[in-house]
Every structure is written in structure tokens, then in C-alpha cells.
DSSP file (Angstrom, degrees, kcal/mol; ACC not computed):
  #  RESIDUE AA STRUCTURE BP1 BP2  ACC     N-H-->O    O-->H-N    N-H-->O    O-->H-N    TCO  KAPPA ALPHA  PHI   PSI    X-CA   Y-CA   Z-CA
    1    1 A X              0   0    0      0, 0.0     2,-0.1     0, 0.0    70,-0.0   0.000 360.0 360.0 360.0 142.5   77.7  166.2   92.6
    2    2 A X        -     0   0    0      1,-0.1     2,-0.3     3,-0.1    69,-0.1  -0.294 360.0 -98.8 -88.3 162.6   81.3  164.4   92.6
    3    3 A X  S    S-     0   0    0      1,-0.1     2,-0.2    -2,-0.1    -1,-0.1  -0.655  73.3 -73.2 -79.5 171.9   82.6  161.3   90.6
    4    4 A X        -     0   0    0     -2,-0.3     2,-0.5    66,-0.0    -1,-0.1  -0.270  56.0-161.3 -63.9 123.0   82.2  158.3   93.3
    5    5 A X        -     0   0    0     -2,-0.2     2,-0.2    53,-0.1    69,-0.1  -0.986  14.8-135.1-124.8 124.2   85.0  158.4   96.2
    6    6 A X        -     0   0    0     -2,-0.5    17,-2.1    64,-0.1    18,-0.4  -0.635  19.5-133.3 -65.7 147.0   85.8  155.4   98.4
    7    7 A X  E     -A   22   0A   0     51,-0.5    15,-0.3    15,-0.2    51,-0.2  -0.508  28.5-179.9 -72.6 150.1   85.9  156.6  102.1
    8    8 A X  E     +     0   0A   0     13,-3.7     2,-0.2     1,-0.5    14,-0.2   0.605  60.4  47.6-124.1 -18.1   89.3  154.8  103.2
    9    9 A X  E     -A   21   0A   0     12,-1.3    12,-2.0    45,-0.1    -1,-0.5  -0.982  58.7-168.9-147.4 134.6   89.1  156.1  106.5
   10   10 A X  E     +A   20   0A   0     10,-0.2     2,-0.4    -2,-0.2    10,-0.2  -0.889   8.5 169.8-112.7 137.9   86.9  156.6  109.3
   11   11 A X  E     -A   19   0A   0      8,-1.3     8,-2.6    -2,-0.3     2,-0.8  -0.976  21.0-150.6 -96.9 117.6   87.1  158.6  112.6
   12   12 A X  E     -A   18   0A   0     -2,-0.4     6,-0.2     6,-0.2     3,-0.1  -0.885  20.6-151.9-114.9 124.4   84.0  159.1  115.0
   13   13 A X    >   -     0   0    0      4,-3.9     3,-1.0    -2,-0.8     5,-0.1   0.046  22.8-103.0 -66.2 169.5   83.8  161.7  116.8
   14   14 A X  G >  S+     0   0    0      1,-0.2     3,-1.3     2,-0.2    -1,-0.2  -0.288 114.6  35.2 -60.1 172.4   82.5  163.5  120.1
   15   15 A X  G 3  S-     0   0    0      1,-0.3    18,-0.3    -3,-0.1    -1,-0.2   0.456 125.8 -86.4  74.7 -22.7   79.7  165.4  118.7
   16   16 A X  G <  S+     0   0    0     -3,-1.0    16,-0.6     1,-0.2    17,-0.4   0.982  87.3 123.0  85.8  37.0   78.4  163.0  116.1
   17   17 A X  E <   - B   0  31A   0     -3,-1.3    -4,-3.9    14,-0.2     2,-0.3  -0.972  50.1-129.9-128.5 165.5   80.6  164.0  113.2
   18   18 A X  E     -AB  12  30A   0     12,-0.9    12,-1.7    -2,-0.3     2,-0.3  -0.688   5.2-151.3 -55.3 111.8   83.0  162.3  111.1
   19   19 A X  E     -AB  11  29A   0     -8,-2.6    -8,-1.3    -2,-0.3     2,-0.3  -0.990  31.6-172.7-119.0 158.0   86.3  162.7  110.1
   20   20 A X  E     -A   10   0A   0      8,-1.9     2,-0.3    -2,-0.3   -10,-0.2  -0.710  21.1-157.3-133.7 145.3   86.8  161.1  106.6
   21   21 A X  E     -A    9   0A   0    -12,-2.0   -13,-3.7    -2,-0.3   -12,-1.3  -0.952  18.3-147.2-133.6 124.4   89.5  160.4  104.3
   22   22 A X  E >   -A    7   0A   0      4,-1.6     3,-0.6    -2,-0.3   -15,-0.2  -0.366  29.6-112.2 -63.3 143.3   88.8  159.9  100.6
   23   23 A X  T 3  S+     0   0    0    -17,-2.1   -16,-0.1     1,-0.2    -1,-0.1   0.878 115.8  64.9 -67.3 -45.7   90.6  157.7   98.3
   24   24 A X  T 3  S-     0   0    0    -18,-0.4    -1,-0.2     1,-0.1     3,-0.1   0.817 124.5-102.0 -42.1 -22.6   91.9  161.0   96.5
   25   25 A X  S <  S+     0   0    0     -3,-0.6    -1,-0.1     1,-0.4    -2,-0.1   0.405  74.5 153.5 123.0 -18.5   93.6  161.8   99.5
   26   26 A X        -     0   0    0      1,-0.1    -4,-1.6    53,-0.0    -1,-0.4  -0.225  33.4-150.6 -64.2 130.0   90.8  164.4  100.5
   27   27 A X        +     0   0    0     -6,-0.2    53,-2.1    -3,-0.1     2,-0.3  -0.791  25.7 167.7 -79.2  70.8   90.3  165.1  104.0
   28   28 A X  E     - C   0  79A   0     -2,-0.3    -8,-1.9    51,-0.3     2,-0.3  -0.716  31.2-132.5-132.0 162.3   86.7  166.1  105.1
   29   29 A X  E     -BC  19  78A   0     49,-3.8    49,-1.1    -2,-0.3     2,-0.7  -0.563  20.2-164.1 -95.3 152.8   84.4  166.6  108.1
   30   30 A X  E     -BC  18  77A   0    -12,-1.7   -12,-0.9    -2,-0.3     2,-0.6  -0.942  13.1-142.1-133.3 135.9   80.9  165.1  108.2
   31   31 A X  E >   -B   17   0A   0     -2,-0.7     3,-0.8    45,-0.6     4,-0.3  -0.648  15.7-177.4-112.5  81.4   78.1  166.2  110.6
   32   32 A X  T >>  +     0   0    0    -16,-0.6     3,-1.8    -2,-0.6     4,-0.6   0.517  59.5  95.0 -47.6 -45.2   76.3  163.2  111.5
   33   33 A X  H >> S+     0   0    0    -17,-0.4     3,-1.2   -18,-0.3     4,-0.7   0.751  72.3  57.8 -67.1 -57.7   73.9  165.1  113.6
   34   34 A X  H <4 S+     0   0    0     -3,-0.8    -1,-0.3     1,-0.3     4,-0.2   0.715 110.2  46.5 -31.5 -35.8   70.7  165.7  110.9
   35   35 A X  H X4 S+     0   0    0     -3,-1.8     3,-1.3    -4,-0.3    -1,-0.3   0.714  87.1  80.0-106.5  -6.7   70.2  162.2  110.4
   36   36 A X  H << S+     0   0    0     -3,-1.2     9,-0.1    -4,-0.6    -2,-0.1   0.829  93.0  62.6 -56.2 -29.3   70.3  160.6  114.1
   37   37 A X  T 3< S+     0   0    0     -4,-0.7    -1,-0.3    -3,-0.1     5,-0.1   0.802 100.6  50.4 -56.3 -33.3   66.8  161.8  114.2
   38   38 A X  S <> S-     0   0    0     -3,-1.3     4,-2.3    -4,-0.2     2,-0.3  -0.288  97.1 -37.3 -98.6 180.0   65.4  159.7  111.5
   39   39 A X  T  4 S-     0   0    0      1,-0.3    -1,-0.1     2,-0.2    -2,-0.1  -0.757 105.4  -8.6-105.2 174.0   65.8  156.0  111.0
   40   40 A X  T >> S+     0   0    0     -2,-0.3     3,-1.5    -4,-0.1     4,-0.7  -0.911 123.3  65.0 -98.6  19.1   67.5  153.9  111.2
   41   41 A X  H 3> S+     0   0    0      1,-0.2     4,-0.5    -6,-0.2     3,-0.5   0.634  81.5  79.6 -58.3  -3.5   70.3  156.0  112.0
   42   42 A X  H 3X S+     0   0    0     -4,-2.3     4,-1.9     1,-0.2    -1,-0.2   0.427  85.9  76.2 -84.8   8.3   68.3  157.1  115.5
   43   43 A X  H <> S+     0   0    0     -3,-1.5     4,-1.3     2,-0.2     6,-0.6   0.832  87.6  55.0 -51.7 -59.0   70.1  153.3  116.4
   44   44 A X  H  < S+     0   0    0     -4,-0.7     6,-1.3    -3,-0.5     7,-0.2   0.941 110.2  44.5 -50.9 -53.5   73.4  154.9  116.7
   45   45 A X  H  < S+     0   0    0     -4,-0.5     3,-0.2    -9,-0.1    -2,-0.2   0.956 115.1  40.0 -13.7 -89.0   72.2  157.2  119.1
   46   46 A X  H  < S+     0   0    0     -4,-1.9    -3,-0.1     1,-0.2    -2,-0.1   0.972 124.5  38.2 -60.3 -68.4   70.0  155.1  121.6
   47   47 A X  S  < S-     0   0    0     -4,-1.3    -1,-0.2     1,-0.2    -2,-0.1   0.499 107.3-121.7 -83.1  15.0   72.7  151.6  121.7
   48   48 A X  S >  S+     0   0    0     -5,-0.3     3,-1.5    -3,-0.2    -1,-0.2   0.635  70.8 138.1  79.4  -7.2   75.8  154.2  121.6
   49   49 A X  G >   +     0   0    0     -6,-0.6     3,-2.6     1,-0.2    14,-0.2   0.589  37.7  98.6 -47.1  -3.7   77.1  152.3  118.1
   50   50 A X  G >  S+     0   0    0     -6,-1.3     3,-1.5     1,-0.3    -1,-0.2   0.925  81.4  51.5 -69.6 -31.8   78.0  155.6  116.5
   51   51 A X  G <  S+     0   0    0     -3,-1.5    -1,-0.3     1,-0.3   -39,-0.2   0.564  92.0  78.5 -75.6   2.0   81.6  154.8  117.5
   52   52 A X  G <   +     0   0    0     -3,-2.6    -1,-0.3    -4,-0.2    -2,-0.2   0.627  67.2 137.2 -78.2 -16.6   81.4  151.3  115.8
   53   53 A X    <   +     0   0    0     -3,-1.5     2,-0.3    -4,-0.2     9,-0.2   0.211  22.1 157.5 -54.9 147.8   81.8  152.9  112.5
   54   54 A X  E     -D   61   0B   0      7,-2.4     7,-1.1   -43,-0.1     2,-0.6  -0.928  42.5-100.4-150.9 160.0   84.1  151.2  110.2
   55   55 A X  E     +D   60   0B   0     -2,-0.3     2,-0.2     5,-0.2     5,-0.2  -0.873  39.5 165.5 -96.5 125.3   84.8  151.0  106.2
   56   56 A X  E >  S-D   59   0B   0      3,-1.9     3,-3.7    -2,-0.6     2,-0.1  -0.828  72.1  -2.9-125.4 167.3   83.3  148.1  104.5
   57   57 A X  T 3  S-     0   0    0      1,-0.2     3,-0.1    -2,-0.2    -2,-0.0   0.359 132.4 -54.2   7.1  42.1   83.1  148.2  100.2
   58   58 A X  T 3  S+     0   0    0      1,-0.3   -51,-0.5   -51,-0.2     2,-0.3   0.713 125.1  79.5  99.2  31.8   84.5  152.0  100.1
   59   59 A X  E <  S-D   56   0B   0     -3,-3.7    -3,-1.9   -53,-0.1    -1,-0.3  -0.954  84.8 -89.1-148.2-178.7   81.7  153.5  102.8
   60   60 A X  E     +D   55   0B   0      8,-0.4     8,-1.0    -2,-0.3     2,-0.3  -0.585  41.9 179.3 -89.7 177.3   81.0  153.7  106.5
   61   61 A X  E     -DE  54  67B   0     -7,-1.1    -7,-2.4    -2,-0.2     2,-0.2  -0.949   7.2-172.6-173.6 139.7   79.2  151.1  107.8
   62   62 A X  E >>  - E   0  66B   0      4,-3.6     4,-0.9    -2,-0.3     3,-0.8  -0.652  39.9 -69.9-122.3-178.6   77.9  150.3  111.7
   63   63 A X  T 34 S+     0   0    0    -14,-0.2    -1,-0.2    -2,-0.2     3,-0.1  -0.006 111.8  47.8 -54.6 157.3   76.3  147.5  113.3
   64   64 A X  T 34 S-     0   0    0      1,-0.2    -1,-0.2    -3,-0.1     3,-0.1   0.249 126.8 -70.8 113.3 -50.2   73.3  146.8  112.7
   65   65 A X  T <4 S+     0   0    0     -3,-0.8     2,-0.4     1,-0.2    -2,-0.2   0.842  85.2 150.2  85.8  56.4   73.4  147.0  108.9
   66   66 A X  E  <  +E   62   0B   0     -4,-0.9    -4,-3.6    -3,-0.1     2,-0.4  -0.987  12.0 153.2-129.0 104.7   73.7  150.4  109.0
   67   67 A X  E     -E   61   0B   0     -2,-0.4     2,-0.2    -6,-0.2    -6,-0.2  -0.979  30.9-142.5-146.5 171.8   75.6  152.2  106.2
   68   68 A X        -     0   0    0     -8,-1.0    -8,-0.4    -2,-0.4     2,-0.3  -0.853  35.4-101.1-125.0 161.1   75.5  155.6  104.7
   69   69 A X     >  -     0   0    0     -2,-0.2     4,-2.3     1,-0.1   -10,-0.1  -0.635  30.6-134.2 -96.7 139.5   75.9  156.3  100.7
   70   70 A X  H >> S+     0   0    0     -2,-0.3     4,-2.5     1,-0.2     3,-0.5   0.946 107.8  46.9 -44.1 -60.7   80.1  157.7   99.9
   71   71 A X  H 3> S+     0   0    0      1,-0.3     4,-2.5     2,-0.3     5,-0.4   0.941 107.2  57.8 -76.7 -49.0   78.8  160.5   97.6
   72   72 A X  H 3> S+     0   0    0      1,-0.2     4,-1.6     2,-0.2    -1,-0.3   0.981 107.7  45.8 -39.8 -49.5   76.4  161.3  100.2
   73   73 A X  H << S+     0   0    0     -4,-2.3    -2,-0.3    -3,-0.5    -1,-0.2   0.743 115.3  46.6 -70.3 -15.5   79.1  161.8  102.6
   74   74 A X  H >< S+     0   0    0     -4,-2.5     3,-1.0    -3,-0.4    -3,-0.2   0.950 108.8  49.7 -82.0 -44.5   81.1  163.7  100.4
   75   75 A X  H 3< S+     0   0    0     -4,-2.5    -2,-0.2     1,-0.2    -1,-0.2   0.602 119.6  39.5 -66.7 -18.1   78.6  166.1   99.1
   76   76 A X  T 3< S+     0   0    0     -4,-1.6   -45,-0.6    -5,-0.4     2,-0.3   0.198 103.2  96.3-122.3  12.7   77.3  166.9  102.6
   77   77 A X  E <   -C   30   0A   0     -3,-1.0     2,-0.4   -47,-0.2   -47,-0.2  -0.669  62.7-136.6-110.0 139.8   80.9  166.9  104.1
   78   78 A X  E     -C   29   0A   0    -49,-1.1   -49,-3.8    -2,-0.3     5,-0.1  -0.964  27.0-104.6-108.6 118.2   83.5  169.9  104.8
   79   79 A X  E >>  -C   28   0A   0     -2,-0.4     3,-2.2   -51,-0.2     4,-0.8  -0.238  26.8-140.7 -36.5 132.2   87.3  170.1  104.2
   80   80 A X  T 34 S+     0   0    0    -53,-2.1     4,-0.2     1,-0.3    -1,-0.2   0.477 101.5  67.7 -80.5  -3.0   88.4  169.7  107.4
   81   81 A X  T 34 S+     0   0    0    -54,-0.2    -1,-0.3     2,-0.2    -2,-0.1   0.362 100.1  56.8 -84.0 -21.2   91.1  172.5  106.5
   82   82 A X  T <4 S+     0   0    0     -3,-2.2    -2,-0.2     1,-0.1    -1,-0.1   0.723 104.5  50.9 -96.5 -12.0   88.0  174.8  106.3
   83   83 A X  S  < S+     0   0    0     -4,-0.8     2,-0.4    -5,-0.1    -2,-0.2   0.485  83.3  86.0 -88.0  -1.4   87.0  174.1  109.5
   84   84 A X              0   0    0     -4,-0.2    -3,-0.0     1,-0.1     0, 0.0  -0.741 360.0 360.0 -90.8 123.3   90.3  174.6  111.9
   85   85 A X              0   0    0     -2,-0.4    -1,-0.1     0, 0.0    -4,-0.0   0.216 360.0 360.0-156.4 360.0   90.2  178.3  112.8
């Protein structure tokens, strides 16, 4: 587990994933995909909102009232430098 990282930046991707920027400066990828099944992220899905993502108070956040926890995203998140091959 990390100390607490604002997200600063949001990208949504094709695919469902994320790409994220950290207030350290940190670049990482996020796979979206695991939770679209469950609620209430399966929202994003069905009305197409996943691309509404935005930063509100240091996290993403969608329509809806839809937001996911920073540390969550971090801990479950990939350098995006590990992924480019």
C-alpha cells in the first residue's frame, strides 16, 4: 500500500483502461475492466459514461456519482513505462 496520491489527470481509454497521472508525477495504467461487471460501475458500460471521467477532489469521478478510491487506482495500476513493449 502507498501514501495517498491525488490523480491529476485522467485519460479514458478504448478498452476500458485508464491512463493516470499522479500528483508525484507518476504515470500509470489502470484496467477498468474487473469492475464494469459489478455495480455501480456496470453504469459506465450500459449509458457509454466511461469516457465522462474527470478529476474531482484528487480522484476520477463519472456521472452519475460514480467515483473510484485514488489508492485504489494506484495499487491496482501499472507504470505505463512497463507496459509499452
Amino acid at each position: 500500500m502507498t501514501d495517498l496520491l491525488d490523480v491529476v489527470k485522467v485519460k479514458a481509454c478504448d478498452g476500458y483502461t485508464l491512463e493516470l497521472v499522479f500528483e508525484n508525477g507518476e504515470r500509470r495504467l489502470f484496467d477498468m475492466n474487473p469492475l464494469l461487471n459489478k455495480k455501480p460501475f456496470s453504469r459506465l458500460r450500459e449509458t457509454g459514461a466511461f469516457f465522462g471521467a474527470h478529476i474531482d477532489y484528487g480522484t476520477v469521478v463519472w456521472p452519475g456519482n460514480i467515483d473510484i478510491a485514488p489508492e485504489t487506482l494506484y495499487d491496482r495500476s501499472v507504470p505505463i513505462d512497463m507496459t509499452a513493449t
